[in-house]
C-alpha positions in Angstrom: -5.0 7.7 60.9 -5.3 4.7 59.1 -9.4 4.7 58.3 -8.3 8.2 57.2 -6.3 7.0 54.9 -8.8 4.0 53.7 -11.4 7.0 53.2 -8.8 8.8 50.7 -8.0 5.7 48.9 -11.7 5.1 48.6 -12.8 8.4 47.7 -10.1 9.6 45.5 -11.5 8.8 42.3 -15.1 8.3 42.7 -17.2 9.8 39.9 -14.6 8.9 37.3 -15.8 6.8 34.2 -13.6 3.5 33.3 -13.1 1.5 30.2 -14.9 -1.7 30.1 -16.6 -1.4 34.0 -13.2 -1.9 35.2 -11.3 0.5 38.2 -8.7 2.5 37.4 -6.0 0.4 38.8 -6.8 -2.5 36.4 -7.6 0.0 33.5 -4.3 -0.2 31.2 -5.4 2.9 29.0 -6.4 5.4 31.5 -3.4 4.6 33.4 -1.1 4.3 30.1 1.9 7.0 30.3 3.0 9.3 27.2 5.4 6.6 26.5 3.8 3.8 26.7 0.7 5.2 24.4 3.5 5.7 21.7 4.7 2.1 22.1 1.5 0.7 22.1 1.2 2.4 18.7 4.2 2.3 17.3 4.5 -1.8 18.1 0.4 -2.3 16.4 2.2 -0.5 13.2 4.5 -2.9 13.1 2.4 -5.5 13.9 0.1 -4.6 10.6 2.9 -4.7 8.6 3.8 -8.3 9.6 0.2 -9.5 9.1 -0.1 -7.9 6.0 2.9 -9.8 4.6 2.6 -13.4 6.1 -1.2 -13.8 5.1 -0.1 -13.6 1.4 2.0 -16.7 1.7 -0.3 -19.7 2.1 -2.4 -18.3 -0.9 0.6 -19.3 -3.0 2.0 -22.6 -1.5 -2.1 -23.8 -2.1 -2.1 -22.9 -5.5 -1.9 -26.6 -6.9 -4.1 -28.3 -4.5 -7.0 -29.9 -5.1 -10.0 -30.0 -2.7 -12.7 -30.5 -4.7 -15.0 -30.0 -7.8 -17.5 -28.3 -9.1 -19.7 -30.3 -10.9 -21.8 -27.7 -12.1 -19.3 -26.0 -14.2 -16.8 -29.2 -14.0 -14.3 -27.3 -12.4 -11.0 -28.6 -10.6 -11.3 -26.6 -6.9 -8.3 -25.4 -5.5 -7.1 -24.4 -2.2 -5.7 -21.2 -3.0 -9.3 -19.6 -3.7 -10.3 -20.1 0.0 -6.9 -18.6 1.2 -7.7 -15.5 -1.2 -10.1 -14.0 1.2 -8.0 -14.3 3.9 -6.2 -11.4 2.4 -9.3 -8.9 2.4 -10.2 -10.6 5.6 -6.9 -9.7 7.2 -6.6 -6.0 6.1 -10.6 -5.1 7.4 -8.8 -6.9 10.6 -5.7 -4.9 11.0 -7.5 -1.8 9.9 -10.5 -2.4 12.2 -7.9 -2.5 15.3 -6.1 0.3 13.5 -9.6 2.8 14.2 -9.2 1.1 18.0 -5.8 2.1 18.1 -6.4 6.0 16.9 -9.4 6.3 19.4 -6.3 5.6 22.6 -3.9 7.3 21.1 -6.5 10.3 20.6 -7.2 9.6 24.6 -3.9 9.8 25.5 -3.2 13.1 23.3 -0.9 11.6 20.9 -3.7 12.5 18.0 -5.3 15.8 18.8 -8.5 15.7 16.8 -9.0 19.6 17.0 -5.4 20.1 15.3 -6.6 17.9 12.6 -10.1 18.9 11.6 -9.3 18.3 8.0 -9.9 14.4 8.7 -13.6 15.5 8.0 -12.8 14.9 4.7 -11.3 11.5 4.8 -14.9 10.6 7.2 -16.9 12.3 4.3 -14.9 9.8 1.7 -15.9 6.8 3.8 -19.8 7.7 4.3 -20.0 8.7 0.5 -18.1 5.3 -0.5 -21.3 3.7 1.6 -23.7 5.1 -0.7 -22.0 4.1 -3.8 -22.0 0.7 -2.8 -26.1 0.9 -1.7 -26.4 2.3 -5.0 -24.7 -0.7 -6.5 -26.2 -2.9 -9.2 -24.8 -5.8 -7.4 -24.6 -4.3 -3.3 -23.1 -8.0 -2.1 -20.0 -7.4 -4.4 -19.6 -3.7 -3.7 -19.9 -4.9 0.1 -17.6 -7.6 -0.2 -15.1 -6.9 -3.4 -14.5 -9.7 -5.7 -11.9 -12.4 -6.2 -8.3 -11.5 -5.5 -9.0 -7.6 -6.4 -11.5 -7.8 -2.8 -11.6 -4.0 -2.9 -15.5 -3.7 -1.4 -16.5 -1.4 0.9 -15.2 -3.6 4.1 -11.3 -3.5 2.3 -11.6 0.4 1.7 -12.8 0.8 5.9 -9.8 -1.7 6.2 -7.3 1.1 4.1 -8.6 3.6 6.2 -7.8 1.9 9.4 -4.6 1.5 8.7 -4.0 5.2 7.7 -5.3 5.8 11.2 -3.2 3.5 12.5 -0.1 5.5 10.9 -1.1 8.6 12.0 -1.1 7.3 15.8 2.7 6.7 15.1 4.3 10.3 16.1 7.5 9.4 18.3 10.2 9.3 15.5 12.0 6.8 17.2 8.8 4.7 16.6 8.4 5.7 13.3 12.4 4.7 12.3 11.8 1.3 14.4 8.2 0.8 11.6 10.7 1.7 8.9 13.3 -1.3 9.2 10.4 -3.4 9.7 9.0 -2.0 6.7 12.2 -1.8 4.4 12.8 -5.7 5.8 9.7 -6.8 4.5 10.9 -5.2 1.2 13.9 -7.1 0.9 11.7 -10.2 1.6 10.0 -9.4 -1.2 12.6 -8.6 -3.5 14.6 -11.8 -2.3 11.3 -13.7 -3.3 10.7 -12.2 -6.5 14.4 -12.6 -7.5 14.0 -16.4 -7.1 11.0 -16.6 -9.1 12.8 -14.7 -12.0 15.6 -17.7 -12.2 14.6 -20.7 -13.7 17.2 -22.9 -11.7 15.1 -21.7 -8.6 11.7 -21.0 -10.2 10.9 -24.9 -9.7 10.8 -24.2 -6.0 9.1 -20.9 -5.6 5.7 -20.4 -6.5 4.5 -17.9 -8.8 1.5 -17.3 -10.4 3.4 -15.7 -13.4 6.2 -18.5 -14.2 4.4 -19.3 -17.8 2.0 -16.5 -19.2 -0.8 -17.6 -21.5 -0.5 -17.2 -25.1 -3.1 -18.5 -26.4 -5.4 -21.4 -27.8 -4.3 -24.5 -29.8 -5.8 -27.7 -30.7 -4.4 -29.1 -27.3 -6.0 -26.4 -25.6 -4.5 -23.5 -23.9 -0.9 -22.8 -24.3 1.7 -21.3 -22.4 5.1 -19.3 -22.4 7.8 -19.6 -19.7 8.6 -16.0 -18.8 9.9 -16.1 -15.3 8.4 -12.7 -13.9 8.7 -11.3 -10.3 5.7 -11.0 -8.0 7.8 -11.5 -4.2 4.2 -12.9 -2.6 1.6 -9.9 -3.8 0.4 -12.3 -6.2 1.3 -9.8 -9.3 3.7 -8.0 -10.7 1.8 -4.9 -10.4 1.2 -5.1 -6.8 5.3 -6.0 -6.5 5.9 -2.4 -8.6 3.6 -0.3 -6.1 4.8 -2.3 -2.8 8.5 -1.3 -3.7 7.9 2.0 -4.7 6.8 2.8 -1.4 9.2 0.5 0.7 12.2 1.8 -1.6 11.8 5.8 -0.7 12.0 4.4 3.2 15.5 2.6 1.9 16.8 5.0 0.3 16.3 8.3 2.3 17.3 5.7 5.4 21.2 4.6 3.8 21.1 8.4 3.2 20.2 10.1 6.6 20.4 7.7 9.6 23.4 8.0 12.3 23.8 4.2 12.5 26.4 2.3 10.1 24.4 -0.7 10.3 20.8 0.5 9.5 22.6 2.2 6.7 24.2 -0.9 5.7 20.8 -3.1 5.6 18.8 -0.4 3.9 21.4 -0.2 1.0 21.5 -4.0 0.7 17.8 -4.0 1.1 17.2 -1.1 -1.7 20.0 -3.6 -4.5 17.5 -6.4 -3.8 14.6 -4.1 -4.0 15.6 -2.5 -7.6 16.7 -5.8 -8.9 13.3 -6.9 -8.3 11.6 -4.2 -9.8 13.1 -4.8 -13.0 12.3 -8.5 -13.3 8.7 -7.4 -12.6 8.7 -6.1 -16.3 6.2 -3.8 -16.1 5.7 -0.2 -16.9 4.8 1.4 -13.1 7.9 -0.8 -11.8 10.1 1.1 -13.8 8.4 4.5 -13.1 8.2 4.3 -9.8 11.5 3.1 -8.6 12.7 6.2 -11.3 10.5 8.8 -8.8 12.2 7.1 -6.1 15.6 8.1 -7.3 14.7 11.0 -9.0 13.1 13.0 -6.2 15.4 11.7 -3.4 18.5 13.3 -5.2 16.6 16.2 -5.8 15.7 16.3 -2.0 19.9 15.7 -1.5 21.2 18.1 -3.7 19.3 21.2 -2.0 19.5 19.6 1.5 23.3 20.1 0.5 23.3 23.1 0.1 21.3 24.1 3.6 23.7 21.3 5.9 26.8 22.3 3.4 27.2 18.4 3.5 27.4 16.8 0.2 27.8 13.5 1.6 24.2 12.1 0.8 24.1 13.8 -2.5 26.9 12.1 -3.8 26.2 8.8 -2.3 22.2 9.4 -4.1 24.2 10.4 -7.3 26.4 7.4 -7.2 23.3 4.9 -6.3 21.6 6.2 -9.1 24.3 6.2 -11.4 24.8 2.5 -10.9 20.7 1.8 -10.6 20.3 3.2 -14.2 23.9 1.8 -15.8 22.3 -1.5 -14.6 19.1 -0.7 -16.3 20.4 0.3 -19.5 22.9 -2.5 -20.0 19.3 -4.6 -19.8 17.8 -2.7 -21.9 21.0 -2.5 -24.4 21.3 -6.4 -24.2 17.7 -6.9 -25.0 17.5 -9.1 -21.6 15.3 -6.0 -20.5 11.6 -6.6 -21.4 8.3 -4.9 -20.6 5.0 -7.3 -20.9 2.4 -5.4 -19.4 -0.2 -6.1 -22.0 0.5 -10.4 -21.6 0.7 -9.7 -17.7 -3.0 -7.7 -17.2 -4.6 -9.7 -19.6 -2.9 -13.6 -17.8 -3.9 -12.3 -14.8 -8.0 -11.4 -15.4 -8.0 -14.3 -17.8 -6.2 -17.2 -16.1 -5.6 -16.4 -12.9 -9.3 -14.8 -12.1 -11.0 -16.1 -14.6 -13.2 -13.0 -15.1 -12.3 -11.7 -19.0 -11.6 -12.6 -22.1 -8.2 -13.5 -23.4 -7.3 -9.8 -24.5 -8.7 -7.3 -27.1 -11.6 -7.6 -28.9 -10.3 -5.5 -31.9 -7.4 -5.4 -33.8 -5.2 -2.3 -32.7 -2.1 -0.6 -32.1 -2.4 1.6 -29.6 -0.9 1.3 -26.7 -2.6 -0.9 -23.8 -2.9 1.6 -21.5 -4.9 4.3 -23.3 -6.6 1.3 -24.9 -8.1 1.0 -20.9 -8.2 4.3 -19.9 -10.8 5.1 -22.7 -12.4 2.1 -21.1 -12.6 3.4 -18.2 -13.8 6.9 -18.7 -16.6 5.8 -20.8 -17.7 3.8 -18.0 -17.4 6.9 -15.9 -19.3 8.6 -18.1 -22.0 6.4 -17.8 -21.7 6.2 -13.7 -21.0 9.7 -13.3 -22.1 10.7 -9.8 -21.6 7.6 -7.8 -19.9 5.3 -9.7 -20.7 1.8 -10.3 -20.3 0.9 -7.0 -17.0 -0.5 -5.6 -15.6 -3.6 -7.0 -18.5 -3.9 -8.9 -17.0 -5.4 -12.0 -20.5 -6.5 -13.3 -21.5 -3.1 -14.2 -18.2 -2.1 -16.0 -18.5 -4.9 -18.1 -21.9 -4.1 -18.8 -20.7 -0.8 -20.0 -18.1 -2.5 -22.7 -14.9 -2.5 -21.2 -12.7 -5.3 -21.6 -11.4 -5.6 -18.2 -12.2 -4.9 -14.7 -9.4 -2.0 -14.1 -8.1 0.5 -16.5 -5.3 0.4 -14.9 -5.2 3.8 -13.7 -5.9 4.2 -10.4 -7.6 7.9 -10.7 -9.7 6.6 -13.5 -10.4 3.5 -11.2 -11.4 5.3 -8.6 -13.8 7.8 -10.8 -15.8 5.0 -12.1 -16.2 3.1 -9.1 -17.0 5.6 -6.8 -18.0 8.5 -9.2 -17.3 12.3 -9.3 -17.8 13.3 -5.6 -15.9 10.8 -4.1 -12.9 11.2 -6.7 -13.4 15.2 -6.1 -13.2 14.7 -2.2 -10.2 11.7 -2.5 -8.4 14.5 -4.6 -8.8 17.0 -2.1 -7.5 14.7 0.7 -4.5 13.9 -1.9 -3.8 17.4 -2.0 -4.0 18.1 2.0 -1.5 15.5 2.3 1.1 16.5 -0.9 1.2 20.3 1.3 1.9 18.2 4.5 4.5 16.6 2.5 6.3 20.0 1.6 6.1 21.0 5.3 7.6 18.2 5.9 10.4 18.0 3.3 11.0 21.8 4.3 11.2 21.0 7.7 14.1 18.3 7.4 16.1 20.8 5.1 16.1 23.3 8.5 17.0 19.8 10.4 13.4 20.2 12.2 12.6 16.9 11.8 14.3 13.6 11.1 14.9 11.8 7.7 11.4 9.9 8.6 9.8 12.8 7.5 12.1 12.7 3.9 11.3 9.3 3.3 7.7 9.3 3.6 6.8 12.2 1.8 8.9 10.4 -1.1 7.3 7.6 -0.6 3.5 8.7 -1.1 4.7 10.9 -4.0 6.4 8.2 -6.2 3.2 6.3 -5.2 1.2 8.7 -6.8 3.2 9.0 -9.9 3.2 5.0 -10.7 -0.6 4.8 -9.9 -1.2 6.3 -12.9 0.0 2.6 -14.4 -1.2 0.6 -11.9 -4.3 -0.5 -10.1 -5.4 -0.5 -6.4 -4.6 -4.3 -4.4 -5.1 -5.6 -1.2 -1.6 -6.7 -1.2 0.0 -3.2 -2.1 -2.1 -0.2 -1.4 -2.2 -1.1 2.8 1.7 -0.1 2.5 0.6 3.4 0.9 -2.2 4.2 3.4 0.2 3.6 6.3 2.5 5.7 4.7 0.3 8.6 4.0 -0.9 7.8 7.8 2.9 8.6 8.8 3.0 12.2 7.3 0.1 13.4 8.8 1.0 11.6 12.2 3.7 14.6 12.3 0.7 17.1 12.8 -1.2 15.2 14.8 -0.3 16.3 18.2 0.1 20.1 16.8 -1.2 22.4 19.5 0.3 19.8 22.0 3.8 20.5 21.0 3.2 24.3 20.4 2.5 24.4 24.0 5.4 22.0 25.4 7.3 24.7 23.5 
């Protein structure tokens, strides 16, 4: 009786492949339940997020320390430029683990790859974005990325990972658990950019935009206080995308959620959060945190109408009202101030060291056009594949005056050229029709608020990145969030069935 039993235990699973060599007792994967797959990826989400924010910090507490020189251009070494790759270094990381993380959940059926065949477009993206850096006029920057922009290829595998790593995330209660880690790290932001807009606290928080240069004298360079809000994303731009994104997760959260105290620290979170956007005093700061507002009490008013509870409509109306009373008594007051033009121009001049100190010719027109027509011509010129990512070399070489146009469509055309931006379009399209399903879905109360809040939050995205530029700091918040909507149909056949 007993060697029969030995022989079963023995037998049972021979012929079966492991992970790693191991048996399947010690193999934590192929023994992981449903459950415990959906932790595993709801908890590395989180995780990312964390990382993501923390490895910002020491590149601003080394920004005035010495470590060196360089005697070839006699220049003062800082600490802060070796802590800047840590940055691109930690989003290839968390994205790299992200890919590792969408491979078991795809194992354990929480991704179904045949419900989602359209993610041959996203893999076409990637392969194309290879090629455009090979064909690179300067392959070790495309590779790489430059400075604090450090969008080579390795960052744009990195965004990718962590848009895998969203989609893994398809238990809501995972995905409302990623969302007060997420809106917390806003209102760490906020809190930190708030400070840095003060000048009786100013002294003790670092910020790369406390004095904005103005130009030459016989002293040298000279400087203006200003005081502007960055949280630690090291510009204002990157603060304006980051809280566009984290602020649709707030809002749609103090809107939708059963719990009186998630409610509670969302709307606490989202005061901070437009507070800061303002003091960022830049254009896609405004914009956004207006799409924010905009389309969630759009989203209220007709989900009104379908629960016949007017609840969260008026509580959106009310939270706008008092967002944009706020913003006009700035703007009334002239305490309100917008200083895009001195913020792109300290930031690639001072803080990079990579431009001049602003235009070349005496004009008018409004900076951003000014760059867009930039930009374009350089596209022009790099029409197919772009001049490689991050390749700022070759954009100079084509006359611009800056590395970015600020405009993240035109960025992405003359970096990567025409059939990258075609198929990035494409993919930006798939994921705007998720977004309706979605948004139609929660107005029939088949799914949660999640579902709301993301959609809002890639959308507003969208609409300020027509103002803003790609960062390492910001755009990992937008892939994850763009993972999270399609992470709703990722297990679609699965759930037809259960069904």
């Amino acid at each position: 009786m007993s060697k029969a039993k030995e022989k079963k235990e023995v037998t049972t699973n021979q012929g079966k492949k492991h992970l790693f060599g191991s048996s399947e007792k010690s193999d934590f994967i192929l023994n992981m339940s449903a459950e415990s797959a959906q932790k595993l990826c709801g908890v590395y989400s989180i995780i990312a997020v964390l990382v993501l924010c923390v490895i910002t910090i020491p590149y601003y507490f080394t920004q005035n320390i010495k470590y060196g020189m360089d005697e070839s251009v006699n220049r003062t070494l800082y600490l802060n430029e070796k802590f800047i790759f840590f940055i691109s270094a930690a989003v290839l990381a968390v994205g790299f683990v992200g890919f590792i993380i969408f491979l078991i959940a795809n194992m354990k059926k929480q991704v179904e790859l045949k419900d989602n065949k359209s993610l041959i477009v996203p893999l076409v993206v990637v392969l194309l974005s290879v090629v455009s850096c090979l064909l690179s006029a300067d392959i070790f920057t495309s590779f790489y990325g430059y400075l604090d922009r450090s969008e080579g290829m390795l960052t744009i595998l990195g965004y990718w990972g962590l848009f895998a790593a969203g989609m893994t995330v398809t238990a809501d209660d995972r995905r409302i658990k990623l969302s007060d880690f997420i809106v917390g790290i806003g209102a760490f932001e906020a809190i930190v950019g708030i400070l840095q807009a003060i000048p009786a606290t100013a002294k003790i928080v670092p910020n790369y935009f406390k004095e904005i240069f103005s130009g030459f004298s016989s002293g040298g360079m000279t400087y203006t206080k200003e005081y502007i809000a960055t949280g630690f994303l090291c510009t204002p731009f990157a603060l304006a995308a980051v809280l566009t994104v984290i602020s649709a997760f707030a809002l749609n959260g103090m809107l939708y959620d059963d719990k009186k105290a998630r409610k509670i620290f969302y709307a606490i979170s989202l005061a901070l959060m437009t507070a800061a956007d303002i003091l960022a005093c830049v254009v896609p700061a405004i914009l956004g945190l207006g799409a924010v507002y905009v389309i969630s009490l759009i989203i209220a008013a007709v989900k009104s109408g379908f629960a016949k509870d007017k609840k969260p409509f008026i509580a959106c109306l009310v939270t706008f009202i008092v967002a944009g009373g706020i913003f006009a008594g700035l703007f009334a007051s002239n305490e309100f101030r917008l200083m895009d033009e001195k913020i792109i121009f300290h930031d690639s001049f001072d803080r990079l060291s990579i431009t001049g100190t602003g235009r070349g010719d005496d004009t008018e027109q409004w900076i951003y056009p000014y760059l867009w027509d930039d930009g374009m011509y350089t596209a022009e010129q790099n029409l197919i594949w772009g001049t490689g990512p991050d390749n700022w070399g070759t954009i100079f070489e084509s006359g611009a005056i800056i590395d970015r146009s600020y405009n993240e469509y035109i960025d992405l055309l003359q970096s990567r050229g025409l059939i990258i931006f075609a198929l990035t379009i494409v993919f930006l399209i798939m994921t705007i029709v998720k977004m309706c399903k979605l948004v139609a879905g929660f107005m029939k109360d088949k799914n949660g608020w999640t579902g709301c809040a993301v959609s809002a939050a890639v959308l507003c995205y969208l609409v300020q990145a027509f103002f803003n530029i790609s960062s390492v700091t910001s755009s990992p918040y937008f892939w994850i969030a763009a993972g999270l909507v399609w992470s709703f149909t990722a297990v679609k056949s699965s759930a037809k069935k259960k069904s």
